[in-house]
Structure formats: C-alpha cells, structure tokens
Residue, then its C-alpha position, 0 to 999 in steps of 0.5 A: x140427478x134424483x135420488x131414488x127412494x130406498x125401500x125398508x125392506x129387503x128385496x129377494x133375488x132369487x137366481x135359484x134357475x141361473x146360478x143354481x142350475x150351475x151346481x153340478x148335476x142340477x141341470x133342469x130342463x124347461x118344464x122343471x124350471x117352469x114348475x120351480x118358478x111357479x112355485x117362487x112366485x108362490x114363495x114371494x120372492x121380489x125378481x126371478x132370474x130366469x135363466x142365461x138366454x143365450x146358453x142355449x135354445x132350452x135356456x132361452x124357452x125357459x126364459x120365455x116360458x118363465x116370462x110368459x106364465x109367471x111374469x104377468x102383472x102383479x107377479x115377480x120380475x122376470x130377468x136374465x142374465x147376459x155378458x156385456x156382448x150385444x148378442x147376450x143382451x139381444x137374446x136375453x131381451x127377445x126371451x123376456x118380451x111377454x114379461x110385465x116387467x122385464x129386467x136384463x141383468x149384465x156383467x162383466x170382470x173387473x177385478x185386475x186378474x180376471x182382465x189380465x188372465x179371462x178377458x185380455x182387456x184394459x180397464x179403459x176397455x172395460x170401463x167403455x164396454x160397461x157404459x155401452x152395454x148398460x146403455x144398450x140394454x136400456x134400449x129394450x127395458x128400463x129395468x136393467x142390472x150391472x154387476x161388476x164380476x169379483x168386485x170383492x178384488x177390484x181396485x177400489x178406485x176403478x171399481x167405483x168409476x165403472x160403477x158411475x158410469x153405468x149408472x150414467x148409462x142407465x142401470x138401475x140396480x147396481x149388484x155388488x158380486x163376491x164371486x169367488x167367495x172371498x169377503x168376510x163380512x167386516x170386507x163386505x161392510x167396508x166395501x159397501x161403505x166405499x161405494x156408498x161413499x164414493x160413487x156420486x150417483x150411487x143413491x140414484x139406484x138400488x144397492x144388491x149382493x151376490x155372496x158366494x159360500x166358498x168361505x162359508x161366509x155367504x149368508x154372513x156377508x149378504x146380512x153385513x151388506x144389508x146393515x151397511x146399506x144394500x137393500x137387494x139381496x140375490x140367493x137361492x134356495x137351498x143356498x145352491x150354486x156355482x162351486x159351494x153354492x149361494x146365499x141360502x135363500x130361508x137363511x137370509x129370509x129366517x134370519x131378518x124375521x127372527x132377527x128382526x129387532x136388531x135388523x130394524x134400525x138398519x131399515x130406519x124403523x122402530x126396534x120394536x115394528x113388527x112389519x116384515x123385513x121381506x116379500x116372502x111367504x115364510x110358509x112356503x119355503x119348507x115346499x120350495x126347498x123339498x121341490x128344488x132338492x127334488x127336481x135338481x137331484x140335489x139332496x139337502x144335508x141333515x144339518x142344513x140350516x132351516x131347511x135341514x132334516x135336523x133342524x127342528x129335531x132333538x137328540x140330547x136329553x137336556x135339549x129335549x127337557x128343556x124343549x118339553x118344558x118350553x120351546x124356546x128353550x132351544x128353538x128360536x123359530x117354529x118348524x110351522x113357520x117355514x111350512x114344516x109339518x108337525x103332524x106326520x103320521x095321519x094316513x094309512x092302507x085304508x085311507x081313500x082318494x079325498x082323503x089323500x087329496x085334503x092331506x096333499x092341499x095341506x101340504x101345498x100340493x094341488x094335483x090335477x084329477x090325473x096326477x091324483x089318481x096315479x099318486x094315490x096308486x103310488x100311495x096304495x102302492x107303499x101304504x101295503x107295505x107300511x104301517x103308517x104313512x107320514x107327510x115325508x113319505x107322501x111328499x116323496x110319493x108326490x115329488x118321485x111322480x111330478x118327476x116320472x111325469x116330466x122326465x121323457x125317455x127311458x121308463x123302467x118297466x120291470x126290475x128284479x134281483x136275486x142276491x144273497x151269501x150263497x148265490x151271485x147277484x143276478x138282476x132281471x132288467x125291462x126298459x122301456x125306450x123313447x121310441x116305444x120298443x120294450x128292451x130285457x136284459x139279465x145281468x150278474x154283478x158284485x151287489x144288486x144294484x151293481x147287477x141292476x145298473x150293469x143291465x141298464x147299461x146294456x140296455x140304454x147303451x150311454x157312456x156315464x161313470x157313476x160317481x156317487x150313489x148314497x142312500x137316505x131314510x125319508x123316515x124312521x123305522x124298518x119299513x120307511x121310504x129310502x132316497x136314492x140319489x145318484x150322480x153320473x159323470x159323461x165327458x166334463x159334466x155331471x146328471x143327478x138322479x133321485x128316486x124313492x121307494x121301501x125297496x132301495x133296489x128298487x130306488x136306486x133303478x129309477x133314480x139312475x133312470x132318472x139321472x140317465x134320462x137328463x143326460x139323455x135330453x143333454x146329449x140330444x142337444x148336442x148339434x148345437x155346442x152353444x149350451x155347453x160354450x157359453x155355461x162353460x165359460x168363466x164370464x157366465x158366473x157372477 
C-alpha cells in the first residue's frame, strides 16, 4: 500500500451542474449547461460534475457533450454521479467516454436513519454494496469518487470500515458528505481527525468535503475540513443547491487567497508564500456568478458574499471617509480581483459596434458576428432610453440575448398594456409558437402584469401557478434596466425565469416566457418518467 502524495493546494469540485441544478427552478437544459461548463474551465475549477447520467436522457447528453467539449486534455475532470447501482454506473461511464480524464463519483446512505427509513438495508449489506460498486466503477475508469451519504451522522465506527473497504476496492478519492447541513465546524474538524486516524488506508487517496448550508455553516465547515487535512473541496457557484444550497464556490476561493497567511501552515508552507492556495481564475468569478444566476433564473441576494450587489458598496459615512482615505480601511479584498468592473458608465446612444465589442471583450464576453449584431441592436434598443450605459446594464443586455438565443418554444412577439386609476388594466398579447402559428390575445386584469400573464396564459395554455414575481434595479436611477424574476410551480416542481428591460412590463413578459419556455422542454420529456424518478429520489443527493 503507497501513500499517495497530498497536494498544497486545494482542489475545487464544482458540482455546480449536479447539485446545483437541484435548487428549485434551476433546471437547465443541454446547451446551457455546455455554456456553464465552458465557462468553469474558464474559471480554473480542478473537476466539473457534470451531470447524474442516468436521471434522464437530457442528463446523460449533457454529460456527454460536457465530456466531449470541455473535458480534453489539459482541461478540468469531467465526472458523474452515480448511486452504487450497476445501471448509475454504466450509464455514467458510457456518457463520459470522450473525456481525457473521466472520474465516476459514487454513493450510497450510511448513516443508521437513512438505512432504516431510505434503503431498508443492513449495514453488512451496505458495507458489500460499497466495496462492489467501488470496484465496478473502477472497471471503466481509474478515477473513481465514494461518498458515504450523511456521514456527518454515521456511526464513527461503521463510517470508518466502509471508508477502508472502498479504498481496498479501488476509489481514489474518498468524499466526506454533510448532506443535511448538520456539522458545525469544530464536528467537521473532529470528524476529519477520526478518519485521518482510524481508517489505515486513508493516506492512499485524497481526502474532499461536501458541505450543506442548512445551518449556514458550509463555507465554515469546508475551510475547518481543509485545516484538518482534506485537500478536496466540492462547492458550487453562488453557493446553489440542494435545500439552502452549498458551499459557495468565490467564498472558499476569496477566503484562501485573502486568508492565505493563516491557511498556509495548514498546506506545509511558509506563512509568508505567496504562491496561490488554488487553480482558480479569481477574475473569472464575478462572470461565473452573473452567468449561473442568469441561466438557472437564480437571482443572487444583495448581500451575498463576494458576488453580492453590495459586497463592494458603501452606505455609512464613516465607512465612505474611511475608504476614500484608504481602502483597506473597510475592504479586504479588491472588487477588481474577482472581475467586478470599477468603471461602469463608458457607452451611450452614440457609441458604434467595435465600440460595444471592445467593452464586451473587457467584460469577458466573446460573441459571434451574429450574437454581436443583435446585442448591439439590444444595446441600441435601451441606449434610446437612457442616458449612460454601464458594464450592469450591458451585461444584462448580453445575458437576456445568450438566453432568448437557447431557450426554443414560445417567443413573445408583441406586448402592450394600457392601465391607470381611471381605467381597467387591459394587455395586448402576440406569441409566437414552436411551430410557427402567430397567436393574439387582449385580456384585463387587476395590474398590467396581472393583465399581460393572463393573456400568455390564454395563449400558450400550460397549467403553471406563479409563486414569485420580484423585481431588481440592475442599476440606479429613473431610467435604469429592471430584473424580473419569476418562478412558476407545475405539479411538484418549480421553472425560473428571468428577463431585463427599462420597462418592468415589459421584463416581466419575457422572463414568464422564459420560465414558460423551461416548463415546456420539461413537459415535452415527460414520456419517459426517468428524469423525474430518479432527481426525485433521496439517494441522488450528497
């Protein structure tokens, strides 16, 4: 048995395309979780989870798309989940052929609730499935992940002989899951510790973490696995996910560089080595967050760390004289550091294409000719009704076309209201179907956008219930862009929906279009019940 040499550094997991597509309303389809992963390789993360290959035929392509376009040589790992069931792991190995370097990552419940109550199984069974499985999957890759699911509430003991024994079978990175978001971070620490020093083989592979935020405590628990011994870390991008989500991907990253004197000892360096503690683009992530939020519908919170609207902005005076005065006064970090623009007001009516296109490169947009033209009528579009154009709202302008571009079915064509204190809210409806036929529809409501959303209604004929509508400012002032995000319940599941315009009327059609549009693919793949199956199922979460 060789103990397997530790990386000084931290590996980044991101299972922002499995895990996270599991928030509610994050469902995303093929081509959007293409234009995520390329944009993860970007971003430097070490190993892209891909995707649950068996969940459903849209699951699997993504995986094999994802595997074929981003996972070459030189690029991130490409993996896939899969339950300790022989047909998770075929699936998951058939999908990631075309990958450089393929990693299958497997699981199954270990803690004395789960077997009682989800798998009905005895721990002797566990313990044989585990080992099978390990050694199964290692039949197609040599890259394979266990996890043991909730281990944060496993009996120590039992946790650590099925850890040895799919190591005896062949995994080569053992994942330690919190699933429901129990740990606080002196546990999680404690836990590592005892793992480190009770399973014999446990130097033989690398050591990861899979933090829920129930508690709040994700990122805390991962960084406190980290100086405890682990050196992978599995996250996600906006801290998305399963309940309240991961670990956020730029908290871990921002914490270890900002940090990085006090982590450093931790990864056997000098206190004072300057040599970064991970893969990651920290440039990138700014881009990385917007896009996610973007494609999943998932708006992020104004006071989201790193990432947040408010992050980098200063209300109180004595926060402000203390930053003119010096910055790091009151910033630890540097907006520029994770991409965020500084300058945001350099365009207007007047500015021409090559213009627009320099901004966009800065920005890190690299549009086709075609893309190009239409965001800069977009961009003419809104520059006629404001004054100043900033990097927000080219990058909603950018963002609201990459969508209109991917999402296939309904296309809003024509909206109108007429409303006021005297008058009944009356709303002018043209859709455009799948197929082609142009559809008009006038209807009266309690508000416009009530009056707008009953004519879609009429017109596209889903069964949906709204269940949030909320409106944000991309920037200040009387004629900024408005976000509209919505979100829409058919049967148990929920489709977002997000759109931006001066007009929040406006807006607010077609982000409901697009939240339509996902329900739409969704129900179009409703001959087979796979999909809805399997993601459903308590074993597909870590």
């Amino acid at each position: 048995m060789s103990i397997r040499p530790q990386p000084d550094r931290v590996i980044i997991f991101d299972t922002t395309l499995r895990d996270g597509e599991q928030s509610p309303g994050a469902t995303l389809n093929v081509e959007e979780k293409l234009a995520i992963a390329h944009q993860l390789a970007l971003l430097g993360v070490d190993v892209i989870e891909a995707g649950f290959a068996v969940a459903s035929p849209g699951d699997f392509e993504a995986v094999k798309i994802i595997a074929q376009q981003v996972g070459g040589a030189g690029r991130p790992i490409i993996c896939s989940l899969a339950r300790a069931i022989p047909q998770d792991i075929q699936a998951a190995a058939e999908a990631l052929q075309e990958a450089d370097r393929p990693r299958i990552h497997t699981m199954i419940s270990t803690s004395d609730i789960h077997l009682k109550y989800q798998l009905k199984k005895s721990r002797s069974e566990v313990l044989a499935i585990a080992e099978d499985m390990v050694a199964y999957a290692k039949s197609f890759v040599d890259d394979v992940e266990f996890s043991p699911m909730d281990a944060s509430r496993t009996d120590r003991d039992f946790l650590y002989q099925v850890l040895e024994r799919a190591i005896a079978a062949g995994a080569t990175t053992i994942n330690i899951p919190d699933t429901v978001g129990y740990c606080t971070p002196k546990e999680m620490g404690t836990l590592i510790q005892g793992i480190r020093e009770n399973v014999p083989n446990i130097d033989t592979v690398i050591l990861s973490v899979h933090t829920q935020n129930d508690l709040g405590l994700a990122t805390a628990n991962a960084l406190a696995a980290m100086e405890n011994g682990v050196r992978q870390v599995e996250c996600t991008i906006n801290g998305i996910g399963e309940r309240a989500g991961n670990a956020a991907l730029e908290e871990i990253v921002m914490a270890l560089q900002v940090r990085k004197p006090y982590f450093n000892p931790y990864f056997g360096r000098p206190v004072d080595s300057d040599f970064p503690l991970t893969n990651i683009n920290t440039q990138e992530i700014y881009k990385t967050s917007c896009l996610v939020s973007q494609l999943t519908g998932m708006l992020v919170q104004p006071n989201k760390a790193i990432v947040g609207a408010n992050a980098f902005a200063h209300e109180s005076g004595i926060h402000q004289d203390g930053i003119l005065k010096h910055r790091q006064t009151y910033e630890i970090m540097e907006a520029a550091s994770i991409g965020l623009p500084e300058n945001r007001i350099i365009l207007g009516k007047h500015s021409g294409r090559n213009a627009l296109r320099t901004r966009l490169q800065e920005l890190g947009f690299d549009l086709s000719e075609t893309d190009l033209n239409k965001a800069f009528t977009r961009f003419k579009e809104v520059a006629d009704k404001k004054k100043e154009m900033s990097d927000w709202d080219l990058e909603a302008i950018v963002r609201d076309q990459i969508q209109l571009q991917v999402d296939s079915g309904f296309q809003l064509e024509h909206v109108q209201v007429i409303c006021g204190d005297c008058t009944y809210p009356t709303a002018t409806i043209t859709v455009v179907t799948p197929d082609g036929k142009i559809l008009k529809d006038a209807t009266v409501g309690t508000g416009p956008v009530d009056a707008v959303y009953q004519g879609i209604n009429r017109l596209v004929n889903i069964p949906n219930q709204l269940i949030e509508f909320s409106v944000q400012s991309v920037t200040e002032g009387i004629d900024a862009l408005g976000t509209v995000t919505v979100r829409l319940r058919h049967q148990e599941r929920i489709f977002s929906g997000q759109a931006s315009d001066t007009d929040i009327v406006v807006a607010a059609a077609y982000a409901y279009i697009n939240a339509l549009n996902r329900l739409h693919r969704y129900l179009q793949m409703q001959p087979n019940k796979l999909q809805s199956k399997a993601l459903n199922s308590p074993t597909s979460h870590n």
